[in-house]
ChimeraX commands (.cxc) that place a marker at each C-alpha (Angstrom):
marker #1 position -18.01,-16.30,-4.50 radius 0.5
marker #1 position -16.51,-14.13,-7.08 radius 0.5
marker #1 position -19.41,-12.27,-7.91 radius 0.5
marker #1 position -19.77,-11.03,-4.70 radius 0.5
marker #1 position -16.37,-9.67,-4.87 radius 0.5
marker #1 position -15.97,-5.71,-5.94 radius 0.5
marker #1 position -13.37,-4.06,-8.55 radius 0.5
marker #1 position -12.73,-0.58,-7.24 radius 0.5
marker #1 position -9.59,-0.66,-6.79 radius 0.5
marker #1 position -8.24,-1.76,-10.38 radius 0.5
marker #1 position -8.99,-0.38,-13.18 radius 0.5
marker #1 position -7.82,0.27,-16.83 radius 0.5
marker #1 position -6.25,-3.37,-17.22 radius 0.5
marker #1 position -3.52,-3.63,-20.52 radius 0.5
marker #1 position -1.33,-5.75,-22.07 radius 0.5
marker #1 position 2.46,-3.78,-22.71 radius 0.5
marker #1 position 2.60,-4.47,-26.14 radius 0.5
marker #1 position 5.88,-3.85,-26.10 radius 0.5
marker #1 position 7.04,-6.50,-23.86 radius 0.5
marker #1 position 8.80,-10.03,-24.66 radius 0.5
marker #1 position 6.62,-13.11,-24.67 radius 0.5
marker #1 position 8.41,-14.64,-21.81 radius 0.5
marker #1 position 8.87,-18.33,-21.15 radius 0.5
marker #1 position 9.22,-17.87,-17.40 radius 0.5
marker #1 position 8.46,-14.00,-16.59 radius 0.5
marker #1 position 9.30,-13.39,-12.81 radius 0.5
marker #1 position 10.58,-10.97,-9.82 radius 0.5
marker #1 position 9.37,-7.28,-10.93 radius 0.5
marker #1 position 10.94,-4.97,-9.49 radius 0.5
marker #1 position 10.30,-1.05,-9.82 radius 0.5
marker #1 position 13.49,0.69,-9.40 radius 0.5
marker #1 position 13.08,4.59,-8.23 radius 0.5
marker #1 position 16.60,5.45,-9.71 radius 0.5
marker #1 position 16.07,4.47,-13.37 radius 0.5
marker #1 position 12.47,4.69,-12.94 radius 0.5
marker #1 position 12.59,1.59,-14.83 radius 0.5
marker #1 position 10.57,-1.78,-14.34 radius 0.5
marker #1 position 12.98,-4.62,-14.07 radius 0.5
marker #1 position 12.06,-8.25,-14.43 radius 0.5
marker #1 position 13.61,-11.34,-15.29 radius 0.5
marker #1 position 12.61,-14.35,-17.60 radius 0.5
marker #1 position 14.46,-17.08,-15.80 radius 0.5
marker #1 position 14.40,-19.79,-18.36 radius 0.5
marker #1 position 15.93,-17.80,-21.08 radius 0.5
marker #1 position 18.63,-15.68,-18.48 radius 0.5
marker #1 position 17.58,-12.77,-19.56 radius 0.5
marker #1 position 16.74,-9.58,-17.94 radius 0.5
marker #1 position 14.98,-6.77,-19.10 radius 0.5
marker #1 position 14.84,-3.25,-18.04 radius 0.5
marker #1 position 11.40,-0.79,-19.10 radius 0.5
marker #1 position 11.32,2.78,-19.65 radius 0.5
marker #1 position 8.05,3.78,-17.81 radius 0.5
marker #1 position 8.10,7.17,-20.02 radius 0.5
marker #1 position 8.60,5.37,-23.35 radius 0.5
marker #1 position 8.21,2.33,-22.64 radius 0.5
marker #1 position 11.77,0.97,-24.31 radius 0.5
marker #1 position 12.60,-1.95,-23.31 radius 0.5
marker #1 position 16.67,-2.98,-22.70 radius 0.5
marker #1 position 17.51,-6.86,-22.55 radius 0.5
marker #1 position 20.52,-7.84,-20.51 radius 0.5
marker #1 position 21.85,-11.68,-21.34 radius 0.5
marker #1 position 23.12,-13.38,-18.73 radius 0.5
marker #1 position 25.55,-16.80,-19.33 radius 0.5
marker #1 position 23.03,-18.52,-16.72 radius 0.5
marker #1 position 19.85,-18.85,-14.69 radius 0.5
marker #1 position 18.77,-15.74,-13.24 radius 0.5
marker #1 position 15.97,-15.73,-10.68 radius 0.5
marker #1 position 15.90,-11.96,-9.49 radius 0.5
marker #1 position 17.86,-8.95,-9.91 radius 0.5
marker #1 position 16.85,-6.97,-6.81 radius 0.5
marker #1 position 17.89,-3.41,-5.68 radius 0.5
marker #1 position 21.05,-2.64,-3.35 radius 0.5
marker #1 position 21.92,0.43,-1.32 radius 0.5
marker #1 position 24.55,1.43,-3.76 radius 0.5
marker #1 position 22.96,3.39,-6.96 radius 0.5
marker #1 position 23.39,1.43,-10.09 radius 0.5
marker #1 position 24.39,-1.80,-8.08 radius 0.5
marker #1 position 21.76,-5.32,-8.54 radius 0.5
marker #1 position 21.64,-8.03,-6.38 radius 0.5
marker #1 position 21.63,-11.24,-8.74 radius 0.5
marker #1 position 20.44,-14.51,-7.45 radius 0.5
marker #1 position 21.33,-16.72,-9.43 radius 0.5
marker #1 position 22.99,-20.36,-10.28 radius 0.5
marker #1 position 26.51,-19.27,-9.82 radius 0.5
marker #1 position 25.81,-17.57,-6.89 radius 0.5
marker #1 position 24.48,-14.28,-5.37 radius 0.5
marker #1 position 26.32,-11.55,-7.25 radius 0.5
marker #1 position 26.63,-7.84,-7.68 radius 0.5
marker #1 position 25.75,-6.25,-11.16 radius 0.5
marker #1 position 26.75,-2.62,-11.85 radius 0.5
marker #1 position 24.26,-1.35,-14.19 radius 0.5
marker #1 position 26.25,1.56,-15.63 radius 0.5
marker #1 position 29.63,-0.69,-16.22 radius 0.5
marker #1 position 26.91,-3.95,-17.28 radius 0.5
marker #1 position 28.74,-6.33,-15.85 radius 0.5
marker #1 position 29.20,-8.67,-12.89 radius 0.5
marker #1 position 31.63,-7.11,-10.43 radius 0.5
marker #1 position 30.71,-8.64,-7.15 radius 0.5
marker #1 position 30.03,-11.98,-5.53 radius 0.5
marker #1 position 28.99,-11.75,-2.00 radius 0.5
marker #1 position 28.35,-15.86,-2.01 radius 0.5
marker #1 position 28.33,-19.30,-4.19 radius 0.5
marker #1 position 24.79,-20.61,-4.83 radius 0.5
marker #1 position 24.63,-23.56,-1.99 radius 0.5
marker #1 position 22.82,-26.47,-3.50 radius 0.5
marker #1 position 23.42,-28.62,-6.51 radius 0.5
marker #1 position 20.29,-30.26,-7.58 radius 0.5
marker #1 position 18.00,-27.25,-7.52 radius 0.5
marker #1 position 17.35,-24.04,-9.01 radius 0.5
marker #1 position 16.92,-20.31,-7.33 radius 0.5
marker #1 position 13.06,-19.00,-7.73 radius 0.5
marker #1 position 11.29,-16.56,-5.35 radius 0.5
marker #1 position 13.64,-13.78,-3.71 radius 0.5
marker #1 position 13.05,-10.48,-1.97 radius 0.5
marker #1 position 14.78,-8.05,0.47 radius 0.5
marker #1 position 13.79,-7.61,3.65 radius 0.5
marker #1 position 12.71,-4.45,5.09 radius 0.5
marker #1 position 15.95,-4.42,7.33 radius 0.5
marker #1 position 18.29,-5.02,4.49 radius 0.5
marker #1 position 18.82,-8.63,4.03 radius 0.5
marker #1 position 17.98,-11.30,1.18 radius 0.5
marker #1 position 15.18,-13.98,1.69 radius 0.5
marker #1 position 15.45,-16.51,-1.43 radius 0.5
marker #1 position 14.13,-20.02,-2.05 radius 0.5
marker #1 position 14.97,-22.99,-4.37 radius 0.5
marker #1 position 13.25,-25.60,-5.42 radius 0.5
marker #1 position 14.00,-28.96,-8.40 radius 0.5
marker #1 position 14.77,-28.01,-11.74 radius 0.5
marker #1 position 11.48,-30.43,-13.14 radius 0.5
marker #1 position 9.20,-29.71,-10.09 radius 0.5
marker #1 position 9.09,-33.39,-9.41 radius 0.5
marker #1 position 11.12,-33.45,-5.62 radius 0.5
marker #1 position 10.53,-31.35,-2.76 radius 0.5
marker #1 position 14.29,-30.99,-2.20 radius 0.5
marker #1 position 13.94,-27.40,-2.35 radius 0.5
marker #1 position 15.09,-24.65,0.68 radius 0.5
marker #1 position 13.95,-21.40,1.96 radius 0.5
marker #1 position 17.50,-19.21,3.10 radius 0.5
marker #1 position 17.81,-16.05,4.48 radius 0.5
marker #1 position 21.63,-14.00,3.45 radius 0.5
marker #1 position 22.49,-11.54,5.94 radius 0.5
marker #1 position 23.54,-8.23,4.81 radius 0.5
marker #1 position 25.97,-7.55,7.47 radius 0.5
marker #1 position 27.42,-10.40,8.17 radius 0.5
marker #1 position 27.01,-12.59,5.44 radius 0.5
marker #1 position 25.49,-15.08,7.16 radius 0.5
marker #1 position 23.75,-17.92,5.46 radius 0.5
marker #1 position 20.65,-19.81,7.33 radius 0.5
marker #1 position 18.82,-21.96,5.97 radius 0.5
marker #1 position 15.36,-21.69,7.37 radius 0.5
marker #1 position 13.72,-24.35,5.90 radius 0.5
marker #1 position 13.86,-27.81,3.97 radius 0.5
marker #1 position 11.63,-29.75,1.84 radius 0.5
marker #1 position 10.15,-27.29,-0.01 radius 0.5
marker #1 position 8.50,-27.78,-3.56 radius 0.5
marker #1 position 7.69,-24.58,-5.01 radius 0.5
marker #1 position 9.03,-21.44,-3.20 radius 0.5
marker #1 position 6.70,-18.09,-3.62 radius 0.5
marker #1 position 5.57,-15.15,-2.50 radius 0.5
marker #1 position 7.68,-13.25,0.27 radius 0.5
marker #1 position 6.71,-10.54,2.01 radius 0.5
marker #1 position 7.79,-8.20,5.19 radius 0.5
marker #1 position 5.48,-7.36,8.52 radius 0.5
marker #1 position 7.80,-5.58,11.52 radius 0.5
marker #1 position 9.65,-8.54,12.30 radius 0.5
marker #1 position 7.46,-11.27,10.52 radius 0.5
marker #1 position 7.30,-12.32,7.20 radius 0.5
marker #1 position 4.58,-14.29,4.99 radius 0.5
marker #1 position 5.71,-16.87,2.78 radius 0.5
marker #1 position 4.26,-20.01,0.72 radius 0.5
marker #1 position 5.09,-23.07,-0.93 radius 0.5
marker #1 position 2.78,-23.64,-4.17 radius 0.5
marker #1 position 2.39,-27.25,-3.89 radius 0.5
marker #1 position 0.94,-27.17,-0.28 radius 0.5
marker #1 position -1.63,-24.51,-1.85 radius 0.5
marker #1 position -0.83,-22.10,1.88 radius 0.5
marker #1 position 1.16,-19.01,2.88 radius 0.5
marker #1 position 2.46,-18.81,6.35 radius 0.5
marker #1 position 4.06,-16.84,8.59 radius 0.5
marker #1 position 6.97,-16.54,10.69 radius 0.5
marker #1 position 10.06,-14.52,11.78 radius 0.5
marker #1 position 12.34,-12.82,9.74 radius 0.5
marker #1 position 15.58,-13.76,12.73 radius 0.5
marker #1 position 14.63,-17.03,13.13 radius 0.5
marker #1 position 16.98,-19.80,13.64 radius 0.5
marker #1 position 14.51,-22.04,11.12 radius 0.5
marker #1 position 10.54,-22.09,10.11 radius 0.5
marker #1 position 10.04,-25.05,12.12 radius 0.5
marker #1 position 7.66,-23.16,14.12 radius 0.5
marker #1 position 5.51,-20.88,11.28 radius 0.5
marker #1 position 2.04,-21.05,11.66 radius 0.5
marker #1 position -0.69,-21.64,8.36 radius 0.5
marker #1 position -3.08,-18.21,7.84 radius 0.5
marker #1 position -4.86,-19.62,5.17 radius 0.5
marker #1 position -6.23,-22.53,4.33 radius 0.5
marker #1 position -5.89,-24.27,1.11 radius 0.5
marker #1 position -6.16,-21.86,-1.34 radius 0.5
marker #1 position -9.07,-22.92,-3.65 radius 0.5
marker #1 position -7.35,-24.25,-7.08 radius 0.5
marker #1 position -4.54,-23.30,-5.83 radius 0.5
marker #1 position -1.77,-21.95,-8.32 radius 0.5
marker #1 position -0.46,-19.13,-5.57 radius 0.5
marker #1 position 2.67,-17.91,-6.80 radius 0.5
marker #1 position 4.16,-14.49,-6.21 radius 0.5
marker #1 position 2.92,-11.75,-4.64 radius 0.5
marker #1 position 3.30,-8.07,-3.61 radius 0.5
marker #1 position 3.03,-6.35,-0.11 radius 0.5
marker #1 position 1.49,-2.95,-0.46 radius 0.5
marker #1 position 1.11,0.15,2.32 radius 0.5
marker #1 position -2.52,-0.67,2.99 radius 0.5
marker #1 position -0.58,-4.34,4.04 radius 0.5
marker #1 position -2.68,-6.07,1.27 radius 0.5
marker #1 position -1.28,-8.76,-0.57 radius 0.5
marker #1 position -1.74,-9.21,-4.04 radius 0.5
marker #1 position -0.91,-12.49,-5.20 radius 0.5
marker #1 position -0.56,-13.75,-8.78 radius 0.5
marker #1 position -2.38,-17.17,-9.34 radius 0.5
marker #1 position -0.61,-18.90,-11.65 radius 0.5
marker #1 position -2.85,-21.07,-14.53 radius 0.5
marker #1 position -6.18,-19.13,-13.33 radius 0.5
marker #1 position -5.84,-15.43,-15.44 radius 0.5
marker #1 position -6.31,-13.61,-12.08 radius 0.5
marker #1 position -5.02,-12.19,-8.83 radius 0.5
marker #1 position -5.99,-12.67,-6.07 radius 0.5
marker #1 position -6.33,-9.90,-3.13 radius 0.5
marker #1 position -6.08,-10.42,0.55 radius 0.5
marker #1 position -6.26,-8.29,3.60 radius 0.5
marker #1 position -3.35,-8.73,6.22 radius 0.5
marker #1 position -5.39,-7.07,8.94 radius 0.5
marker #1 position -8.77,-8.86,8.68 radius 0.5
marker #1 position -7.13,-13.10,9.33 radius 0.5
marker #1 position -6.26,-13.12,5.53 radius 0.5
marker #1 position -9.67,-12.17,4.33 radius 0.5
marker #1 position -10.00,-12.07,0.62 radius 0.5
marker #1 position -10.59,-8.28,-0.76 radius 0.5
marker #1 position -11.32,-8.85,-4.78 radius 0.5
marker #1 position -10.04,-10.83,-7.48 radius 0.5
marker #1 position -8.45,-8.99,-10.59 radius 0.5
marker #1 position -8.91,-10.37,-13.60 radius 0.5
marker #1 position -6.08,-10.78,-15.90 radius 0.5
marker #1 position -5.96,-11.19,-19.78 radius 0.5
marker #1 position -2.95,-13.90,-19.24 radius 0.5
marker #1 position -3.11,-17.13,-18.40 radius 0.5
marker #1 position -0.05,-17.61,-16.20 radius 0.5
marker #1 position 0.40,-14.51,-13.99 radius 0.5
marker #1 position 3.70,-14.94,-11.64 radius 0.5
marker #1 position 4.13,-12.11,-9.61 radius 0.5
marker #1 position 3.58,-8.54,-9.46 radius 0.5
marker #1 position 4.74,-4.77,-8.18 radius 0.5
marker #1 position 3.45,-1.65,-7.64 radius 0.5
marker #1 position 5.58,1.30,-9.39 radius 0.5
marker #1 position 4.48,4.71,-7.91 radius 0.5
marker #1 position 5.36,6.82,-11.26 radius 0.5
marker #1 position 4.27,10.61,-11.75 radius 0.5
marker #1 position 1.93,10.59,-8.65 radius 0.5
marker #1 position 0.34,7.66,-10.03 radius 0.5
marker #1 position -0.10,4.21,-8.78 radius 0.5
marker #1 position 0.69,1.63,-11.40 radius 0.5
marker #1 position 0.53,-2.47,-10.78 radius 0.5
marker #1 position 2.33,-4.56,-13.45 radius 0.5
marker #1 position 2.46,-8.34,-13.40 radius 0.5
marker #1 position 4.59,-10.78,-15.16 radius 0.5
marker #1 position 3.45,-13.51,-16.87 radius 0.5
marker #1 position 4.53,-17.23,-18.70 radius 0.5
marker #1 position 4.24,-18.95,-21.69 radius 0.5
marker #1 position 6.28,-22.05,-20.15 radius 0.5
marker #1 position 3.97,-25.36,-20.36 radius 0.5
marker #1 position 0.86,-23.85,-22.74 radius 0.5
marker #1 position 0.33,-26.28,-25.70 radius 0.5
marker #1 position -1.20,-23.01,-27.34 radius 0.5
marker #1 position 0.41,-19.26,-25.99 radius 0.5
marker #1 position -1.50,-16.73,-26.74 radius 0.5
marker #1 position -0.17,-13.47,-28.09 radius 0.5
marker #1 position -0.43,-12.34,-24.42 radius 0.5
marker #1 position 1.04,-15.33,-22.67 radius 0.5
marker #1 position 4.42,-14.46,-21.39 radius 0.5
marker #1 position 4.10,-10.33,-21.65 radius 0.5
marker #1 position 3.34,-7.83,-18.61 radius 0.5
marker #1 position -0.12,-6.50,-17.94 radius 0.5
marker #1 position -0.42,-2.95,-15.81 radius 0.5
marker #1 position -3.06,-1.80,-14.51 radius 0.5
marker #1 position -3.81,1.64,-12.45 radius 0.5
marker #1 position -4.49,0.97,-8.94 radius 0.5
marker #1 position -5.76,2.76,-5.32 radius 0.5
marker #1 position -3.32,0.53,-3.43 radius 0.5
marker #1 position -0.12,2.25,-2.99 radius 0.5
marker #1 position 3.37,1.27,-3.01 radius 0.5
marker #1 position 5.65,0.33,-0.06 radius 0.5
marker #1 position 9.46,1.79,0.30 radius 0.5
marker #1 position 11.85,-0.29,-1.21 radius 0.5
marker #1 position 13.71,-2.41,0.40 radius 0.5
marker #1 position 17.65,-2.56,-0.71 radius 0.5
marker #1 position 20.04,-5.08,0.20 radius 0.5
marker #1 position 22.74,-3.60,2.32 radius 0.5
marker #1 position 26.25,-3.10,0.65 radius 0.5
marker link #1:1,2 radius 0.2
marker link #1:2,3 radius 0.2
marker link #1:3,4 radius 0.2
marker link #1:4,5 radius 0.2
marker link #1:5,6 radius 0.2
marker link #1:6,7 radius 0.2
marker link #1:7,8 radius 0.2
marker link #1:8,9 radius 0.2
marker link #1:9,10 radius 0.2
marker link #1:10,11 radius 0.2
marker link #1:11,12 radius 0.2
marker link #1:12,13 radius 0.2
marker link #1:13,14 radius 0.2
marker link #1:14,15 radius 0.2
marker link #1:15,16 radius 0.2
marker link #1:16,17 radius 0.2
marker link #1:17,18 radius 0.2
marker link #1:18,19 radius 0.2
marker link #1:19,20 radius 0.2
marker link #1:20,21 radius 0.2
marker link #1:21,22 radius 0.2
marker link #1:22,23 radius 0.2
marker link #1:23,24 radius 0.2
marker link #1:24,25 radius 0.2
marker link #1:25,26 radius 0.2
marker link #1:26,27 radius 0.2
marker link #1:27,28 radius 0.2
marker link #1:28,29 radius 0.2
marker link #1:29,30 radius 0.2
marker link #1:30,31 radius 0.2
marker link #1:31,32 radius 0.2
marker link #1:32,33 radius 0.2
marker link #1:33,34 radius 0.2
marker link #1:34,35 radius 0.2
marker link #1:35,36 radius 0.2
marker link #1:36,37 radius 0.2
marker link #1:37,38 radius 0.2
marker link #1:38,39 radius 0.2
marker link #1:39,40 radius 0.2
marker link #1:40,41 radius 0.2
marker link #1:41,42 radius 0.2
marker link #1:42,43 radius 0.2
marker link #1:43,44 radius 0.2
marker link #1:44,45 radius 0.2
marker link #1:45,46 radius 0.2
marker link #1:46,47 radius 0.2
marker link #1:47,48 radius 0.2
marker link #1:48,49 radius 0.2
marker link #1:49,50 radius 0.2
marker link #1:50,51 radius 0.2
marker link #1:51,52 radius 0.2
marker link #1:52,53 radius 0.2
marker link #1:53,54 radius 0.2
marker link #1:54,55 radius 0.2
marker link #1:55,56 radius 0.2
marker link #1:56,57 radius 0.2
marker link #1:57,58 radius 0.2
marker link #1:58,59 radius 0.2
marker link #1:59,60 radius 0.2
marker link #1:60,61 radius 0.2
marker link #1:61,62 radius 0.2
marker link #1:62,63 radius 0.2
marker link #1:63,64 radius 0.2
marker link #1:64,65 radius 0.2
marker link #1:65,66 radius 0.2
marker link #1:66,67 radius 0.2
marker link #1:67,68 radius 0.2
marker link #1:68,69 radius 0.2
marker link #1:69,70 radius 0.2
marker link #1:70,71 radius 0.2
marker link #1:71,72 radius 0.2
marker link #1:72,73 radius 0.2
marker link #1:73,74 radius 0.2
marker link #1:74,75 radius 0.2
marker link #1:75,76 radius 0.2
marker link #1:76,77 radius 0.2
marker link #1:77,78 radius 0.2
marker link #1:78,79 radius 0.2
marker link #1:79,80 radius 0.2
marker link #1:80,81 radius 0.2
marker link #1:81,82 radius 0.2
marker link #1:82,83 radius 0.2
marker link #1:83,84 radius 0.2
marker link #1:84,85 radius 0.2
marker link #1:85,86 radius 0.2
marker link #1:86,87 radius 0.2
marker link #1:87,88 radius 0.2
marker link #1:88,89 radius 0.2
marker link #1:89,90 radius 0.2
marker link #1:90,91 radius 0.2
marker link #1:91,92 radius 0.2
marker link #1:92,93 radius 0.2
marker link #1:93,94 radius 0.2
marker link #1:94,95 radius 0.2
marker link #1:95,96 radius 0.2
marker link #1:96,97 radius 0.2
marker link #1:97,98 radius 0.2
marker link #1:98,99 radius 0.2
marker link #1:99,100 radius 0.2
marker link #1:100,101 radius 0.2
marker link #1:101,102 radius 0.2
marker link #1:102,103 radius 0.2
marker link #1:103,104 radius 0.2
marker link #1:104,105 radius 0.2
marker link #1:105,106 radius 0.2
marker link #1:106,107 radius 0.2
marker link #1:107,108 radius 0.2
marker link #1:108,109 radius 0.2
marker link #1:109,110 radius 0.2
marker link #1:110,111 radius 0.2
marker link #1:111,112 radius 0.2
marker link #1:112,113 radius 0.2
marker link #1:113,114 radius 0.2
marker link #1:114,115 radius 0.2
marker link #1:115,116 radius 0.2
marker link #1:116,117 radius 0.2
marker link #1:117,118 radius 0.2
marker link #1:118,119 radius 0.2
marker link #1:119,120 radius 0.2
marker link #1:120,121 radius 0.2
marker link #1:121,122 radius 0.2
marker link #1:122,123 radius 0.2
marker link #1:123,124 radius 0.2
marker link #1:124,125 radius 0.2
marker link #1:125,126 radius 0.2
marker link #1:126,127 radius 0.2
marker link #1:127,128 radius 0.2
marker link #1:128,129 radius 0.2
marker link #1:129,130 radius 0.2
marker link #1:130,131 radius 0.2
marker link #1:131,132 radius 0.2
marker link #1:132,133 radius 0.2
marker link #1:133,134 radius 0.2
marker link #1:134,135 radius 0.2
marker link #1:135,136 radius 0.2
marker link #1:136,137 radius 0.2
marker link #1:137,138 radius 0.2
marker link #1:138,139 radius 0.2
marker link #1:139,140 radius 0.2
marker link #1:140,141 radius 0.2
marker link #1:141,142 radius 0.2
marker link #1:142,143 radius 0.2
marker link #1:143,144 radius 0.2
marker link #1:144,145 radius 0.2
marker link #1:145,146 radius 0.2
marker link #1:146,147 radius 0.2
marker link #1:147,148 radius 0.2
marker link #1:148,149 radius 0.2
marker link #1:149,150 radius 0.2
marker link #1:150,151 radius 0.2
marker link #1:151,152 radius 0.2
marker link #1:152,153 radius 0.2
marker link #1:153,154 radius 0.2
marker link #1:154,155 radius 0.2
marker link #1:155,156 radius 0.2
marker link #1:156,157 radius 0.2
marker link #1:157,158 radius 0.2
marker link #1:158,159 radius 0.2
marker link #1:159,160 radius 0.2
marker link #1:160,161 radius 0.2
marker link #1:161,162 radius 0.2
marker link #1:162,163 radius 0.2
marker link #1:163,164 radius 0.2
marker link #1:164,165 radius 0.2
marker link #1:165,166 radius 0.2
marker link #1:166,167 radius 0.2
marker link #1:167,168 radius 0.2
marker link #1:168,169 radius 0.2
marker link #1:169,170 radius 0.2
marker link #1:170,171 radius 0.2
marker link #1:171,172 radius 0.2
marker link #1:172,173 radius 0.2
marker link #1:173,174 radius 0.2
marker link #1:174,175 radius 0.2
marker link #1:175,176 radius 0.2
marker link #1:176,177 radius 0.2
marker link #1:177,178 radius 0.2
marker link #1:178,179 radius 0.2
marker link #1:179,180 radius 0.2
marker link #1:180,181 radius 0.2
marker link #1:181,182 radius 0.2
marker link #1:182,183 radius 0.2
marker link #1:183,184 radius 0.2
marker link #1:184,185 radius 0.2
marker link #1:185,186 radius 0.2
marker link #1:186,187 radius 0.2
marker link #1:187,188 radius 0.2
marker link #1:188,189 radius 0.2
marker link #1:189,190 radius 0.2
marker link #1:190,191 radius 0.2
marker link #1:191,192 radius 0.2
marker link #1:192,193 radius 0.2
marker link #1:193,194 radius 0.2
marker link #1:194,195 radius 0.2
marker link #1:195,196 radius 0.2
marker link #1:196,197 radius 0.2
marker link #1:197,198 radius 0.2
marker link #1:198,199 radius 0.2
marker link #1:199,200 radius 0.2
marker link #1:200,201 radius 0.2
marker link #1:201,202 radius 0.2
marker link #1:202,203 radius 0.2
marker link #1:203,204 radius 0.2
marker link #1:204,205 radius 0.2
marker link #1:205,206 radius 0.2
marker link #1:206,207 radius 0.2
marker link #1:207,208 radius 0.2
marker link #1:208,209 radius 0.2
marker link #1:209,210 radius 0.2
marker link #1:210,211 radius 0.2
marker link #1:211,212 radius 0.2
marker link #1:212,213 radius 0.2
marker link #1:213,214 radius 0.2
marker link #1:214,215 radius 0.2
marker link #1:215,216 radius 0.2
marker link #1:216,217 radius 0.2
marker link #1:217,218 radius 0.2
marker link #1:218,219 radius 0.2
marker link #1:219,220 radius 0.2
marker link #1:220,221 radius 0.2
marker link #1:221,222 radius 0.2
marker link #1:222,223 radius 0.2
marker link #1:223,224 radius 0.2
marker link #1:224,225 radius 0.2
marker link #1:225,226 radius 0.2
marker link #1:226,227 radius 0.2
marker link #1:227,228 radius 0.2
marker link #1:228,229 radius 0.2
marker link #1:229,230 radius 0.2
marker link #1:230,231 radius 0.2
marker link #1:231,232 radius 0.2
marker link #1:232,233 radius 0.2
marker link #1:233,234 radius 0.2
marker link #1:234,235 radius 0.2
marker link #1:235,236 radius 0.2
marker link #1:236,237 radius 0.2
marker link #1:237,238 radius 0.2
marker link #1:238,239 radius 0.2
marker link #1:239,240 radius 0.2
marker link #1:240,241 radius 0.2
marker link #1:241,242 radius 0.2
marker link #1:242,243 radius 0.2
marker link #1:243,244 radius 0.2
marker link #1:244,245 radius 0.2
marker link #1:245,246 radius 0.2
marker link #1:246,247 radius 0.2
marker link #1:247,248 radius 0.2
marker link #1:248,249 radius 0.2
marker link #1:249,250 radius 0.2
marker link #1:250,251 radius 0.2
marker link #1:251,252 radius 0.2
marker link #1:252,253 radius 0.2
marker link #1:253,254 radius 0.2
marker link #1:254,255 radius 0.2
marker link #1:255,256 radius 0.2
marker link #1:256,257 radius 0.2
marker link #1:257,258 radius 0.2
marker link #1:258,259 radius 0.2
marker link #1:259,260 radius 0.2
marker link #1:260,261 radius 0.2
marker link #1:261,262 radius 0.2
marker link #1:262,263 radius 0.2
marker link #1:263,264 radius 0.2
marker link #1:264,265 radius 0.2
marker link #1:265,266 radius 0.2
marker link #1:266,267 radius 0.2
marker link #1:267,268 radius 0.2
marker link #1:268,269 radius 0.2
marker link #1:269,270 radius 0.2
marker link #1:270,271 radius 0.2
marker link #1:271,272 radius 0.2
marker link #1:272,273 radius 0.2
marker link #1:273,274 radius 0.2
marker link #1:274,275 radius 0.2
marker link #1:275,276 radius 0.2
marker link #1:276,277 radius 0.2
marker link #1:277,278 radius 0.2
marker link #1:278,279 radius 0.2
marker link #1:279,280 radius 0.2
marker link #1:280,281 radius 0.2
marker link #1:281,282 radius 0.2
marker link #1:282,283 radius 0.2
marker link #1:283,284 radius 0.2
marker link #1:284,285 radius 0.2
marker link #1:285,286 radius 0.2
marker link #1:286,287 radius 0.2
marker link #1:287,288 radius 0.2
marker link #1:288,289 radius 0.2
marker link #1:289,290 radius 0.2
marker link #1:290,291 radius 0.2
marker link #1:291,292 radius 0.2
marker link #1:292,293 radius 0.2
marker link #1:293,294 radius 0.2
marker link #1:294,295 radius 0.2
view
């Protein structure tokens, strides 16, 4: 099948030599402020912060897990999710100086999270050793502070992203994505629209403005492309020169169109040099606005 699929939209695929050989890369973000890609390595709580003009590279330490630091309506202000909790970090003070809730389970671990495009956090959680599906998808709700947890039983949590008043989702070990409302009560009611991804490894994604989704296929040193608008059709496959690609983000940076995944080194008997660092790429698909938590 592959070889029927074209490459026109990628091109100029790199390693940042620069970056850290991450154990557990995750969550890019691009943040338009800074103009800085921000990502997270959530087995060593570290974040790290990239100049896209130098490429410079500032690591923050945090005292525990940190599964996201996502962007908030107040400039300088992150939204940590994280194992004590979903916090505030100012940027230009570096240092925790909000806490909008505590983290609500104690046998699991945050993973995926994204905002919304109406301002609120979607996060999921899953077992520490990936052995139980005891983990949760939750949606927090910016104005309010509402907690809901949507649904139960999940393994591995990936891949969110935000239709009108839908949003796709998955759960690695079932090998799907789904959809389902954003203001739901629960997921009870989310409907399949794909089948079983073929070897499976989806992890997470990014939503662009053409409503493509380009999801990272962890253990298979590719992405994988599909079309919202045609039933999930599959658009290309991008090869990638690492061997655990997690997620990904488009940064729109000097009129160009720049797609950077993170990557792992976690569970490889033998790394290579690449394992673990971000790969960019130029690309035709263009970026959505960002969505901010509320504050």
């Amino acid at each position: 099948m592959e070889e029927d699929l074209n490459y026109t939209m990628i091109n100029t695929i790199k390693i940042v030599d620069e970056s850290p050989q991450c154990t557990l890369g995750e969550t890019p973000i691009y943040c338009d402020w800074l103009e800085k890609l921000i990502w997270v390595d959530i087995l060593e709580n570290r974040m790290y912060l990239m100049d896209l003009e130098s490429f410079n590279i500032q690591t923050v330490h945090f005292p525990f897990l940190v599964s996201a630091v996502l962007p908030t309506t107040q400039k300088g202000m992150f939204l940590l999710v994280s194992q004590e909790g979903i916090l505030g970090y100012d940027f230009l003070q570096e240092k925790i100086v909000k806490k909008w809730m505590d983290y609500p389970e104690s046998e699991t671990r945050p993973n995926e999270a994204q905002i919304s495009n109406n301002g609120d956090l979607f996060f999921g959680t899953m077992d520490f050793n990936v052995e139980k599906n005891i983990g949760s998808w939750y949606r927090l709700t910016s104005k309010t502070l509402e907690l809901t947890k949507l649904e139960s039983n999940v393994s591995i949590p990936n891949t969110l992203a935000f239709i009108d008043d839908e949003v796709i989702f998955g759960d690695t070990a079932t090998q799907q994505l789904y959809r389902g409302k954003q203001n739901a009560s629960n997921w009870k009611n989310k409907v399949a629209i794909t089948s079983k991804i073929e070897g499976g490894g989806m992890d997470g994604s990014y939503f662009t403005e053409e409503q493509i989704l380009i999801n990272a296929r962890w253990g298979h040193n590719k992405a994988t492309v599909f079309n919202t608008l045609e039933s999930m059709s599959i658009v290309e496959e991008i090869k990638l020169p690492v061997n655990q690609p997690t997620s990904c983000v488009i940064a729109n940076y000097k009129n160009e169109n720049l797609l950077f995944f993170t990557s792992a080194k976690k569970g490889l008997l033998t790394p290579s040099v690449n394992d673990g660092k971000i790969v960019m790429c130029k690309t035709n698909y263009t970026t959505r606005p960002i969505n901010r938590f509320n504050v």
